[in-house]
N, C-alpha and C positions, 0 to 999 in steps of 0.2 A: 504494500500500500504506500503510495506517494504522499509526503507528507505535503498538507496545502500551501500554497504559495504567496508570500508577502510582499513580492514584488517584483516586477518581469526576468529582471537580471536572474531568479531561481527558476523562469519559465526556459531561460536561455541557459540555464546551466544544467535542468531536467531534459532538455532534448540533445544535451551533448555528448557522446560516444565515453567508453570509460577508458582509462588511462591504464597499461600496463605496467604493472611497479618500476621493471627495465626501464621503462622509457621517461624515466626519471632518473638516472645517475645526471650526476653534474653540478654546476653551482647556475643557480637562478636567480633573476631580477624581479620584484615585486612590485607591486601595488594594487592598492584598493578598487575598489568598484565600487562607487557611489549609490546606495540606497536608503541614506538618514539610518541608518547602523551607529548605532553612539560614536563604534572603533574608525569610523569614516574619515580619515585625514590622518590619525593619531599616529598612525606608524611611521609613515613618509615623514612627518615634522618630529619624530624622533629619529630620524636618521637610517631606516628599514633599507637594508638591501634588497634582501631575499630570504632563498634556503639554499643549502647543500645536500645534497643527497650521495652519498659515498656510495653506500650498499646498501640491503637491505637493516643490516642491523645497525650501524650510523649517519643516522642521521642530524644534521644542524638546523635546528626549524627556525633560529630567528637568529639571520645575520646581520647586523649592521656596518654603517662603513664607520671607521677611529681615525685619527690621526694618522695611524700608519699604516692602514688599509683597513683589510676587513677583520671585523670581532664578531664572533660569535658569542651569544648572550645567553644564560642558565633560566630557562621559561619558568622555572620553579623557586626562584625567587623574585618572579613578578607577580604584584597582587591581584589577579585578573579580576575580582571582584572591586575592587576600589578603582582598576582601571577603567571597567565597565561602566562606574558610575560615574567618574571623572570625564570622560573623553573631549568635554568641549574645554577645560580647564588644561588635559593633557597635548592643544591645538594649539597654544601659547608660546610665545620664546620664550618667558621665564623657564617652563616644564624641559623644554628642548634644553635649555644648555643644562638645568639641574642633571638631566637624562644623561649628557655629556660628560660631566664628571662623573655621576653614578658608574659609570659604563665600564668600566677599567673593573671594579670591585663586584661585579654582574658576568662578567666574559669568561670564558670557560672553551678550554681546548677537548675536551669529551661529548662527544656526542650525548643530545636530549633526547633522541624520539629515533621510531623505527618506522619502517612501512610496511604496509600490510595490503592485502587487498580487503576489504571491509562491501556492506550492502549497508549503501546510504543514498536515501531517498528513491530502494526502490531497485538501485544499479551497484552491481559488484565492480569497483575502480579501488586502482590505488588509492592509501590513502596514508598519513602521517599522522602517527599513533605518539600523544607525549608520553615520556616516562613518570612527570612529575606533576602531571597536569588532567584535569578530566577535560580533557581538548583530543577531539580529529580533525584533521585537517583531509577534505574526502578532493581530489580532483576528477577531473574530465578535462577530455580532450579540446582543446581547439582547433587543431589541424596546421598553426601557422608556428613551428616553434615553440607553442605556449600552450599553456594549462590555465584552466579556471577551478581554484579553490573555494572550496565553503567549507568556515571552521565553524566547528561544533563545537560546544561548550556548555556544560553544566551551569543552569543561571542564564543562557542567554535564551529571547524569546526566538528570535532567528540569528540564520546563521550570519559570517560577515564574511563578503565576498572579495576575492582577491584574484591578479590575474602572474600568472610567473612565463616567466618569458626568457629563453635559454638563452646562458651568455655562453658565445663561443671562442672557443681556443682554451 
């Protein structure tokens, strides 16, 4: 059973083909997908690259770019529930540079999350399972390099959509 739809962007994310775990190795570019999602901006003005996806069993689910490239950040000690409620508060420059300093004492060279292939909404796709977090992150295919995510989350009414788009070399 398909769960009902909040807004087109899940109507275009329900008719999209599912992703094979494989066809995710590599490091990916992010961003949101606007649909008034509290998390709607919040990552990009905190600095959100992407994901990594090594293998199946490590994965990096929240990259950011640091001063000296990229950091990878420990999901499990973000307060997903204060973030949820924050988000237009977390859209700010203040939150951004606080996030900036944070960022160093948050980063973590070990892999957070795995992938699986999971049934969400309906369709068996890859999907990005946190270790520390009641968070999946379920894709489908787009066909042009890129993937459209919906993370699932415990506490959230709908999901928040996001689109990853392969960096090459």
């Amino acid at each position: 059973m398909t769960t009902p739809t909040a807004h087109p962007a899940l109507d275009r994310f329900d008719a999209l083909p599912p992703v094979p775990p494989a066809d995710l190795r590599g490091l990916w570019r992010g961003t949101g997908v606007p649909t008034g999602h509290p998390l709607d901006g919040v990552l990009e003005r905190l600095g959100w690259f992407g994901k990594r996806f090594d293998d199946d069993e490590r994965v990096h689910p929240l990259v950011f770019r640091g001063r000296r490239g990229l950091v990878a950040v420990h999901p499990g000690l973000v307060p997903l529930g204060l973030v949820l409620r924050a988000g237009p508060l977390l859209r700010t420059g203040p939150a951004a540079a606080a996030f900036a300093v944070a960022r160093p004492l948050a980063s973590t060279r070990r892999p957070r999350a795995r992938l699986r292939e999971v049934r969400y909404r309906g369709v068996v796709s890859a999907a990005l399972v946190y270790d520390d977090l009641p968070v999946v992150d379920a894709f489908r295919a787009v066909g042009d390099g890129s993937v459209l995510g919906a993370m699932d989350a415990r506490g959230m009414a709908r999901p928040f959509l996001f689109r990853l788009s392969r960096v090459q070399g």
